[in-house]
Gaussian input, Z-matrix of N, CA and C with variables (Angstrom, degrees):
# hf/3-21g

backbone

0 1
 N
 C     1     B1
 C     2     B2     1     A1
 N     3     B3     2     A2     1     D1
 C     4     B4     3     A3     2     D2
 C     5     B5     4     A4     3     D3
 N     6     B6     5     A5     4     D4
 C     7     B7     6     A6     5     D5
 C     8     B8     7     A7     6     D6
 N     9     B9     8     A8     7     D7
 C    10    B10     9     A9     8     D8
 C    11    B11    10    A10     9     D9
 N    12    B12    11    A11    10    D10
 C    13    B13    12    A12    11    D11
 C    14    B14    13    A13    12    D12
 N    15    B15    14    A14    13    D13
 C    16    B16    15    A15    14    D14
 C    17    B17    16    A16    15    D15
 N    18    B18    17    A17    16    D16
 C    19    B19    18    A18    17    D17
 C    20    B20    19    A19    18    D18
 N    21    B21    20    A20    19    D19
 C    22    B22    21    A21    20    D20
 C    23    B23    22    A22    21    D21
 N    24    B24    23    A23    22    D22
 C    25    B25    24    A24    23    D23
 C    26    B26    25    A25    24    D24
 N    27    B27    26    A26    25    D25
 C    28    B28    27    A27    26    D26
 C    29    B29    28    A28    27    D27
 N    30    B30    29    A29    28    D28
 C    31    B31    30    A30    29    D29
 C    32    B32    31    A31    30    D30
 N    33    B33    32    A32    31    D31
 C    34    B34    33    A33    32    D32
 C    35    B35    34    A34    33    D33
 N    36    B36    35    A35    34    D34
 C    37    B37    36    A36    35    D35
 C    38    B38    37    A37    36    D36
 N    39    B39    38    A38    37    D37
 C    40    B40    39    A39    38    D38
 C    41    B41    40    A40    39    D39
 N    42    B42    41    A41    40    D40
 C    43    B43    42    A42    41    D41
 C    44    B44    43    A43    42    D42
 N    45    B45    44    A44    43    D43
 C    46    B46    45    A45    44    D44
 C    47    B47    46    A46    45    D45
 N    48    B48    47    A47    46    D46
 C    49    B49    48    A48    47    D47
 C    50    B50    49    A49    48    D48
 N    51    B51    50    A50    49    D49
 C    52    B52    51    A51    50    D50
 C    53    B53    52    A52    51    D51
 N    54    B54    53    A53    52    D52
 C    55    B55    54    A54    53    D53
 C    56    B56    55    A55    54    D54
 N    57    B57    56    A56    55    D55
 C    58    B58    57    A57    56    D56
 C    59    B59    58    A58    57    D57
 N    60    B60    59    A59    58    D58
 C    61    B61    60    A60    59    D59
 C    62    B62    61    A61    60    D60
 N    63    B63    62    A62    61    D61
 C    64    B64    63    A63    62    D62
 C    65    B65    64    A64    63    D63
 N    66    B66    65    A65    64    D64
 C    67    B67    66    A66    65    D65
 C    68    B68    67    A67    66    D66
 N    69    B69    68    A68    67    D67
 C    70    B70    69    A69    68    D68
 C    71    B71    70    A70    69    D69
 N    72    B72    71    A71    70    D70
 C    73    B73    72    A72    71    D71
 C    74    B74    73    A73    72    D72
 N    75    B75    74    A74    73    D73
 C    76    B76    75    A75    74    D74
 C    77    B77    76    A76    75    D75
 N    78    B78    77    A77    76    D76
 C    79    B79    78    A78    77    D77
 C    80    B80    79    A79    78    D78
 N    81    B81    80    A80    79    D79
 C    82    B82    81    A81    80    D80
 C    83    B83    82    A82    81    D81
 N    84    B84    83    A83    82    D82
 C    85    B85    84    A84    83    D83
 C    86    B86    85    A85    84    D84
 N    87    B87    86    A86    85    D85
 C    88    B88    87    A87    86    D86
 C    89    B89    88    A88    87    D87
 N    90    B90    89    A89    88    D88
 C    91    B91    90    A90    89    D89
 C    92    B92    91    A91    90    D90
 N    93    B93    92    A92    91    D91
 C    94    B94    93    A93    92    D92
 C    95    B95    94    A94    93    D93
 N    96    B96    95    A95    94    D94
 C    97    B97    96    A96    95    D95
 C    98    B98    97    A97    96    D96
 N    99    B99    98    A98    97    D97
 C   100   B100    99    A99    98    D98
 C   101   B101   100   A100    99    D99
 N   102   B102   101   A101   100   D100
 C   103   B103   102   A102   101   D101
 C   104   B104   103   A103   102   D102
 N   105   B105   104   A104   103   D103
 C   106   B106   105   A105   104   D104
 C   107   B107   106   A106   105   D105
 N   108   B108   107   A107   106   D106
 C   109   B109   108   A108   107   D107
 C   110   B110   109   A109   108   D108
 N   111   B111   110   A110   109   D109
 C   112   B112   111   A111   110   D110
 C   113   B113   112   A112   111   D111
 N   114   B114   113   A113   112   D112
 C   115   B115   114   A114   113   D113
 C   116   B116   115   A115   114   D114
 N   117   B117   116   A116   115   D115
 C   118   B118   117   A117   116   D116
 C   119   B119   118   A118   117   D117
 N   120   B120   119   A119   118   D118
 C   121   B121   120   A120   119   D119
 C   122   B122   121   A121   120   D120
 N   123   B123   122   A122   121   D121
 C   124   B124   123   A123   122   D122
 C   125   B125   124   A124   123   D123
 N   126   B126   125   A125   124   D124
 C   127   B127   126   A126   125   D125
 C   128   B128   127   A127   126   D126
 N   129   B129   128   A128   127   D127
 C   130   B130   129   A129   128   D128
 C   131   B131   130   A130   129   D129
 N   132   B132   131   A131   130   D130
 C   133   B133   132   A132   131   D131
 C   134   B134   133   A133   132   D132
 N   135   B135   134   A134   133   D133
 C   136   B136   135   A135   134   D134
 C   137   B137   136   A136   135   D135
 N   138   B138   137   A137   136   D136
 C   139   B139   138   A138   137   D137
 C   140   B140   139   A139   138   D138
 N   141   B141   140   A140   139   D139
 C   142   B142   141   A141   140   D140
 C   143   B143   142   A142   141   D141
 N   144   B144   143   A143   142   D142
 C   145   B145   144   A144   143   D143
 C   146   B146   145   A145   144   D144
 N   147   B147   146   A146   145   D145
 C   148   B148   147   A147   146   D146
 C   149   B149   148   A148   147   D147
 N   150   B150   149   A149   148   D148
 C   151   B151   150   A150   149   D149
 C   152   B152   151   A151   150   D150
 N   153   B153   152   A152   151   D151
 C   154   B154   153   A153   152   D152
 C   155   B155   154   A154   153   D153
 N   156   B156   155   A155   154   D154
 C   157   B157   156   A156   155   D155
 C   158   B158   157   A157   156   D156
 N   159   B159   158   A158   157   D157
 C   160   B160   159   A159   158   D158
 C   161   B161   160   A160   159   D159
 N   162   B162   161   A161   160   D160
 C   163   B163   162   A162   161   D161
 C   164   B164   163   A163   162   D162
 N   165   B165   164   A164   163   D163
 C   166   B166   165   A165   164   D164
 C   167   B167   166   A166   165   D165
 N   168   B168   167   A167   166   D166
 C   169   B169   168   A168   167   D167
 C   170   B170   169   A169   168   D168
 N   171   B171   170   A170   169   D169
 C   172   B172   171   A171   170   D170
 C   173   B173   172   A172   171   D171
 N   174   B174   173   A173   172   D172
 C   175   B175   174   A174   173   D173
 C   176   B176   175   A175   174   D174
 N   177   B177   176   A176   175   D175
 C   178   B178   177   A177   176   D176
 C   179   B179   178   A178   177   D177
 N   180   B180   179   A179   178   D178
 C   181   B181   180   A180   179   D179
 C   182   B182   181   A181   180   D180
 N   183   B183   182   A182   181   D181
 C   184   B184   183   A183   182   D182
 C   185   B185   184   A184   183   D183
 N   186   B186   185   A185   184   D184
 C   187   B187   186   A186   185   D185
 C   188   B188   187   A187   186   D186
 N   189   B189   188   A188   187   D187
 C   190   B190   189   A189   188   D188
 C   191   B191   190   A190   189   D189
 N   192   B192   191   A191   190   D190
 C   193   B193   192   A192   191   D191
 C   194   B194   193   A193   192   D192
 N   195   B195   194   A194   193   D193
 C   196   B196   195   A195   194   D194
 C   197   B197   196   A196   195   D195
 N   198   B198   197   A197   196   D196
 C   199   B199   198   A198   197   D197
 C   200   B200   199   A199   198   D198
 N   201   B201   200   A200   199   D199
 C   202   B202   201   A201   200   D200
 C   203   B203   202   A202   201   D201
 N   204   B204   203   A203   202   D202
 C   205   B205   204   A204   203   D203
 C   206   B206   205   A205   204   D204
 N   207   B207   206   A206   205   D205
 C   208   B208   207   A207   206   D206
 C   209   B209   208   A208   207   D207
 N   210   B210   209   A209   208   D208
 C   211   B211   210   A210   209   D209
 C   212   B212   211   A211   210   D210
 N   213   B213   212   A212   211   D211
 C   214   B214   213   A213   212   D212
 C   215   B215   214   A214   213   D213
 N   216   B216   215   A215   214   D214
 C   217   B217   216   A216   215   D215
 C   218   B218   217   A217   216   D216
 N   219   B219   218   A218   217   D217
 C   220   B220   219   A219   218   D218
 C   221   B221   220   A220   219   D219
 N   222   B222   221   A221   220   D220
 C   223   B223   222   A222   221   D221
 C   224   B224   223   A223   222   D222
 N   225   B225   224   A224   223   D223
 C   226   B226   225   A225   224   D224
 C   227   B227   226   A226   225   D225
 N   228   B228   227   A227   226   D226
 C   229   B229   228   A228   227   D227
 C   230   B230   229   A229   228   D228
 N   231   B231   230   A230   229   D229
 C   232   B232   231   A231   230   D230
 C   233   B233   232   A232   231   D231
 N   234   B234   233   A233   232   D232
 C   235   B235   234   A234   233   D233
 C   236   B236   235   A235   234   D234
 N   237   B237   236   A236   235   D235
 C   238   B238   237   A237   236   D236
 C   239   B239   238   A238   237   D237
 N   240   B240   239   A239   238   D238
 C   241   B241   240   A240   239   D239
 C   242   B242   241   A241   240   D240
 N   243   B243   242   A242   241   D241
 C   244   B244   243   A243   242   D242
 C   245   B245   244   A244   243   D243
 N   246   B246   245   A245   244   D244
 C   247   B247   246   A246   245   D245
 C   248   B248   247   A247   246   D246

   B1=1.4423
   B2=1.5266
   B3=1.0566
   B4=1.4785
   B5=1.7991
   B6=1.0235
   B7=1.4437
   B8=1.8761
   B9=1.0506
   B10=1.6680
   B11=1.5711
   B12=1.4194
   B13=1.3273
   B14=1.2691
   B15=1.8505
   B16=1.1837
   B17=1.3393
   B18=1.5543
   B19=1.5179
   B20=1.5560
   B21=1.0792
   B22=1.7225
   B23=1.3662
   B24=1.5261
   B25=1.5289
   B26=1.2795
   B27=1.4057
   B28=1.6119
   B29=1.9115
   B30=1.0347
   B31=1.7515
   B32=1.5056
   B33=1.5568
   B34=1.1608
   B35=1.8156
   B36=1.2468
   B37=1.5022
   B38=1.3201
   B39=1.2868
   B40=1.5748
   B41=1.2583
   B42=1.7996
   B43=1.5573
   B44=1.2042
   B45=1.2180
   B46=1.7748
   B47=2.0163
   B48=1.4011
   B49=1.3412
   B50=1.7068
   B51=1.5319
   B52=1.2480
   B53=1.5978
   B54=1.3745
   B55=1.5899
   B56=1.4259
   B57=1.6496
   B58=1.7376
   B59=1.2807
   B60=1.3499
   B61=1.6112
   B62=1.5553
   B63=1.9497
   B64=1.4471
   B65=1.5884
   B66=1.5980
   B67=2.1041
   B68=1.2719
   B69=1.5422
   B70=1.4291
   B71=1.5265
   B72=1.2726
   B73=1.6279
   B74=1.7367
   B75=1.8251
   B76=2.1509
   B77=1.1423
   B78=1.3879
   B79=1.8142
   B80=1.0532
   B81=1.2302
   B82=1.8097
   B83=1.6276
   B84=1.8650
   B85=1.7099
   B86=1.0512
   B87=1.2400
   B88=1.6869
   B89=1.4731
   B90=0.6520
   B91=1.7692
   B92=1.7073
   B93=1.4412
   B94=1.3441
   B95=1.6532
   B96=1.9181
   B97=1.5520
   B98=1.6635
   B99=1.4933
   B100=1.5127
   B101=1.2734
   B102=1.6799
   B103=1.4678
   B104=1.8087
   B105=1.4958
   B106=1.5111
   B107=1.4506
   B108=1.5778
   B109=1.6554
   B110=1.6583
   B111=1.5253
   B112=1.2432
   B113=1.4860
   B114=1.2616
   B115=0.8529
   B116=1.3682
   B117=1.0810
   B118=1.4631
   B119=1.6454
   B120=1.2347
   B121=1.4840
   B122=1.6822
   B123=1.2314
   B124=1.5757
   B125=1.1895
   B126=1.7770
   B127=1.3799
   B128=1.3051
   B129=1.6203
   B130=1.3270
   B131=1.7938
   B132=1.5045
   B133=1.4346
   B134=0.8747
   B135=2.0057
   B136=1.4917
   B137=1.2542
   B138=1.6177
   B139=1.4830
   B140=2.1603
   B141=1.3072
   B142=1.9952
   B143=1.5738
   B144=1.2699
   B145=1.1434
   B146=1.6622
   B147=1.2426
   B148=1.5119
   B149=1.1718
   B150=1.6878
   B151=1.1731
   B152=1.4671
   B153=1.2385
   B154=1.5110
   B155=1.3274
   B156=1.6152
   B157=1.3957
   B158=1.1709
   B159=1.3474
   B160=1.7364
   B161=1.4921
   B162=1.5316
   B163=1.0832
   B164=1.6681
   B165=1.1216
   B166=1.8209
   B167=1.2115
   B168=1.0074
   B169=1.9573
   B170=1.3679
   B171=1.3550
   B172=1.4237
   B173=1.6235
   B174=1.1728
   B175=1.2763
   B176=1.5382
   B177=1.4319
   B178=1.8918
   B179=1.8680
   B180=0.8857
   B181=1.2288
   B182=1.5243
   B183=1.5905
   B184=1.5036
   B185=1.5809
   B186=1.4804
   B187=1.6517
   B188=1.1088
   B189=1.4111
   B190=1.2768
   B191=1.4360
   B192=1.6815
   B193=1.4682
   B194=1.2121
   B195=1.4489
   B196=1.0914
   B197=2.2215
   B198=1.1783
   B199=1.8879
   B200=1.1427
   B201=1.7423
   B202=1.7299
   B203=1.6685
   B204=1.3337
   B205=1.2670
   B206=1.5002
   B207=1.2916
   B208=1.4754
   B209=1.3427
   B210=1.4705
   B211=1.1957
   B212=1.5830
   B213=1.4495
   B214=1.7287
   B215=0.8802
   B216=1.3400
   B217=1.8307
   B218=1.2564
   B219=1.5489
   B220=1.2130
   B221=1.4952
   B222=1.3346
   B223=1.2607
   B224=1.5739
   B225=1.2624
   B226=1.3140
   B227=1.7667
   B228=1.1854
   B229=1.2927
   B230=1.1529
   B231=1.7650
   B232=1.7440
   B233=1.6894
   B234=1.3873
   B235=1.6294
   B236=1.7166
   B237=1.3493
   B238=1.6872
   B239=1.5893
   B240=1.6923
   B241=1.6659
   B242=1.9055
   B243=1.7195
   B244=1.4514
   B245=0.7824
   B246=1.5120
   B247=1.5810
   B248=1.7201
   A1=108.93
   A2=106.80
   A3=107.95
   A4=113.14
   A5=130.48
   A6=129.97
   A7=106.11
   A8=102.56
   A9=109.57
   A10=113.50
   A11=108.97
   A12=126.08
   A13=110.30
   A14=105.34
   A15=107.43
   A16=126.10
   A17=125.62
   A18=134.17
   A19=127.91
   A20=111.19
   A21=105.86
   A22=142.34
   A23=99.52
   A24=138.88
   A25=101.11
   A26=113.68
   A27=102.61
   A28=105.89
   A29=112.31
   A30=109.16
   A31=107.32
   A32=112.46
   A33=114.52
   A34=100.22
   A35=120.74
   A36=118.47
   A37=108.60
   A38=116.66
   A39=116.73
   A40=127.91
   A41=132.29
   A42=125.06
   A43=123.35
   A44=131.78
   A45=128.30
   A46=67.42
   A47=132.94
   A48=133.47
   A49=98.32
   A50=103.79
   A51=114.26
   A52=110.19
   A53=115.63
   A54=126.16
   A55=86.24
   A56=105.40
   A57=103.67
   A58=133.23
   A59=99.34
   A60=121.73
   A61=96.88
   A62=93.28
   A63=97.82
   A64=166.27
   A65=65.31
   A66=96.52
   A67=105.61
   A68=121.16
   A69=125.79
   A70=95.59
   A71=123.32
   A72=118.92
   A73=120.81
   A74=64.95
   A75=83.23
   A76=117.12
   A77=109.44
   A78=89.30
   A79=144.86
   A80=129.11
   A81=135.40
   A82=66.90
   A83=110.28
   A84=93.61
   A85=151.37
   A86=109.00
   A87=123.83
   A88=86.14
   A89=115.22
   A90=129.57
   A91=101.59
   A92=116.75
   A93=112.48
   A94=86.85
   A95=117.50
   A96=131.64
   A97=97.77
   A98=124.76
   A99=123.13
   A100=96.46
   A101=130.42
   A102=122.52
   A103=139.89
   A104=98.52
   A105=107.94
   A106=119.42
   A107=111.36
   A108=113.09
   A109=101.49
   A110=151.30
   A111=154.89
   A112=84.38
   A113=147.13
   A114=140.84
   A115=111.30
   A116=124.56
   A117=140.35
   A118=112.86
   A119=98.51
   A120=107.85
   A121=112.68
   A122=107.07
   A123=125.84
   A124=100.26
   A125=122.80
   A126=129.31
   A127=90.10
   A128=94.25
   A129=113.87
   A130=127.39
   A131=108.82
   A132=120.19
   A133=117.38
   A134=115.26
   A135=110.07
   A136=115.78
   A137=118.74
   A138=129.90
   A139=96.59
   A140=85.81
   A141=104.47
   A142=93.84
   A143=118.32
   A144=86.97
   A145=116.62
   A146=114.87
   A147=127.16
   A148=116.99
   A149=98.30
   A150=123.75
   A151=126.82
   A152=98.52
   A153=104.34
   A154=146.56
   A155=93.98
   A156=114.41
   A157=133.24
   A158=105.56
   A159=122.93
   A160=83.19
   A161=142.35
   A162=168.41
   A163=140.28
   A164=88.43
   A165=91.60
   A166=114.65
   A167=127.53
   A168=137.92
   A169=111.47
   A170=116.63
   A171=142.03
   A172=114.00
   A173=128.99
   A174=88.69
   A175=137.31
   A176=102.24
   A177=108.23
   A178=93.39
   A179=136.93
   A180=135.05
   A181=100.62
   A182=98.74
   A183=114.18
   A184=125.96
   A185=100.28
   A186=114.34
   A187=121.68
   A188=121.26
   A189=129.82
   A190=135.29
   A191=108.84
   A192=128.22
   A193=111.73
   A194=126.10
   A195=143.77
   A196=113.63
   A197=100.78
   A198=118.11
   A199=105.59
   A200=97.57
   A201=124.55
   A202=100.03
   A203=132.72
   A204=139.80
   A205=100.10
   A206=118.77
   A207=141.51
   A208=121.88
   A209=112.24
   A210=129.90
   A211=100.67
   A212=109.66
   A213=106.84
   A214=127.76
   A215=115.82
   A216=122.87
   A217=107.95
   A218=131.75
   A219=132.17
   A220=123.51
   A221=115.97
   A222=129.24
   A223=131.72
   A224=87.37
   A225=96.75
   A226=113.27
   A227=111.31
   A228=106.70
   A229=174.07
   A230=96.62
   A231=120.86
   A232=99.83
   A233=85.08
   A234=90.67
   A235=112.92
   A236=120.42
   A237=113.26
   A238=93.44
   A239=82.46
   A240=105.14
   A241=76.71
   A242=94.92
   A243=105.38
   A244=118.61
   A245=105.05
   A246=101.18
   A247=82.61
   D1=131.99
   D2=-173.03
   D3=-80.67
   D4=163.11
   D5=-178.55
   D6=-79.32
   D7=154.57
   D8=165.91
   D9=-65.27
   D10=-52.27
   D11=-178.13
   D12=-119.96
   D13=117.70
   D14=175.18
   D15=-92.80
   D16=69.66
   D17=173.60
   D18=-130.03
   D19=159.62
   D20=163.82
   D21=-19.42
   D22=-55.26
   D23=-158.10
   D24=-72.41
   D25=109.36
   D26=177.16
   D27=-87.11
   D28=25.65
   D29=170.98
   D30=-177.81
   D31=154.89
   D32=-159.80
   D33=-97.62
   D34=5.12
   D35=-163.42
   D36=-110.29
   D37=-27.38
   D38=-172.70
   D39=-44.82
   D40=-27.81
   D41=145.20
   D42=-79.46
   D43=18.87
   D44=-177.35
   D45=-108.59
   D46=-84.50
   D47=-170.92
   D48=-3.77
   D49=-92.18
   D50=-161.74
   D51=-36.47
   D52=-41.31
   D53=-154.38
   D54=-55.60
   D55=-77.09
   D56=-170.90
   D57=-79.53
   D58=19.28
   D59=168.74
   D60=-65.10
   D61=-67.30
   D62=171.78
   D63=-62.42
   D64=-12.04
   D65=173.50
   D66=-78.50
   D67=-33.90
   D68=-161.36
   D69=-93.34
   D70=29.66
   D71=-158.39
   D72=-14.38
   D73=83.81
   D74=165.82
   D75=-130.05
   D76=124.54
   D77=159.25
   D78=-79.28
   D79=-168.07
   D80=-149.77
   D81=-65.06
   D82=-88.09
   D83=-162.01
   D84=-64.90
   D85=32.14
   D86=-172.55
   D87=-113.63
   D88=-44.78
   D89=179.26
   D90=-48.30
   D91=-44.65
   D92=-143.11
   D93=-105.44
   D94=-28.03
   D95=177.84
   D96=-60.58
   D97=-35.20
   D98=-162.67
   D99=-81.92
   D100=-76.18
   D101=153.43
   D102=7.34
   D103=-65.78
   D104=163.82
   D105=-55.21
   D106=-39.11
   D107=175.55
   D108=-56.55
   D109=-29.15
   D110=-140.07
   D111=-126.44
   D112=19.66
   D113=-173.97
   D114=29.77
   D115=89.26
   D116=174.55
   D117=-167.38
   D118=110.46
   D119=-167.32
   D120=-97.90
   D121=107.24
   D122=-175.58
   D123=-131.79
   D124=128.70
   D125=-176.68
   D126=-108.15
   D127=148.27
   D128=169.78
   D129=-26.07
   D130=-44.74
   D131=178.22
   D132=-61.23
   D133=-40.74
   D134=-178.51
   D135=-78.58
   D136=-12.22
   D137=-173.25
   D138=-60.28
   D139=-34.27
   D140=-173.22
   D141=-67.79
   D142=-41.67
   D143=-167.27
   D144=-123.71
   D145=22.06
   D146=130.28
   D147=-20.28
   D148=-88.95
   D149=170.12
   D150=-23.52
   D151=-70.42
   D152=165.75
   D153=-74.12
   D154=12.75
   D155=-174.55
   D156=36.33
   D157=67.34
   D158=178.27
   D159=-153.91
   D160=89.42
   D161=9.60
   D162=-82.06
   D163=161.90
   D164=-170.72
   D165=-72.32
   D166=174.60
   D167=-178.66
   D168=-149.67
   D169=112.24
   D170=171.48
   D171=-40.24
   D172=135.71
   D173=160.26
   D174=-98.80
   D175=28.44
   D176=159.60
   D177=-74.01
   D178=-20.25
   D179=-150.95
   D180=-89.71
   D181=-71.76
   D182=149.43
   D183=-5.93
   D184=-76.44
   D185=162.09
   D186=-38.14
   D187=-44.41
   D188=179.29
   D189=-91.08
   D190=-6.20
   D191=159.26
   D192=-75.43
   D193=-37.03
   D194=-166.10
   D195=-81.62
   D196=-41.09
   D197=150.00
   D198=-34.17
   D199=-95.05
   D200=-172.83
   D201=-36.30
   D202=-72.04
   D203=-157.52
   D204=-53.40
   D205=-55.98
   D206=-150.08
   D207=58.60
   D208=72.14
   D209=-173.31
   D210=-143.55
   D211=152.19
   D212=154.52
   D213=-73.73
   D214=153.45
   D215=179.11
   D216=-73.74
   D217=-20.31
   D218=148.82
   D219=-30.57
   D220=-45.71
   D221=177.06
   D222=-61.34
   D223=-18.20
   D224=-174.38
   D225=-78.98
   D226=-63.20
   D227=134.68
   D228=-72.78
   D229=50.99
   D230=178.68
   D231=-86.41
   D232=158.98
   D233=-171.81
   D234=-89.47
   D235=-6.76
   D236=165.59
   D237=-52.36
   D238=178.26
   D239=-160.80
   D240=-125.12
   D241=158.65
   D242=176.32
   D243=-156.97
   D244=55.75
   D245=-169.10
   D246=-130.79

């Protein structure tokens, strides 16, 4: 079966993540300490590699980046660039 999307990137959110990770000046584990309160368990590493898109994101997870951050999940997939 062939893929939908033929790229690297196992998720389309991982630089919108980091961006307002970073606007909201948090780090990966404050990021991953706020998460656990929502019961959603994301370790710091995978927070790395979200980001860097070399893993996937659920979307309970999603939901819950989107809380912590305080942003819409809409947002995540706008088409500016933010890097």
């Amino acid at each position: 079966m062939a893929r939908i999307i033929d790229t690297e990137a196992k998720n389309m959110v991982g630089k919108k993540v980091k961006y307002y990770r970073k606007a909201a000046k948090m780090s990966q584990q404050e990021l991953s300490d706020k998460l656990e309160v929502l019961a959603i368990y994301i370790c710091r590493g995978s927070i790395s590699r979200i980001e860097d898109q070399t893993r996937t994101v659920t979307d309970i997870e999603l939901w819950g980046l989107s809380q912590v951050l305080k942003v819409s999940i809409d947002i995540f997939f706008e088409e500016e660039s933010v890097e």
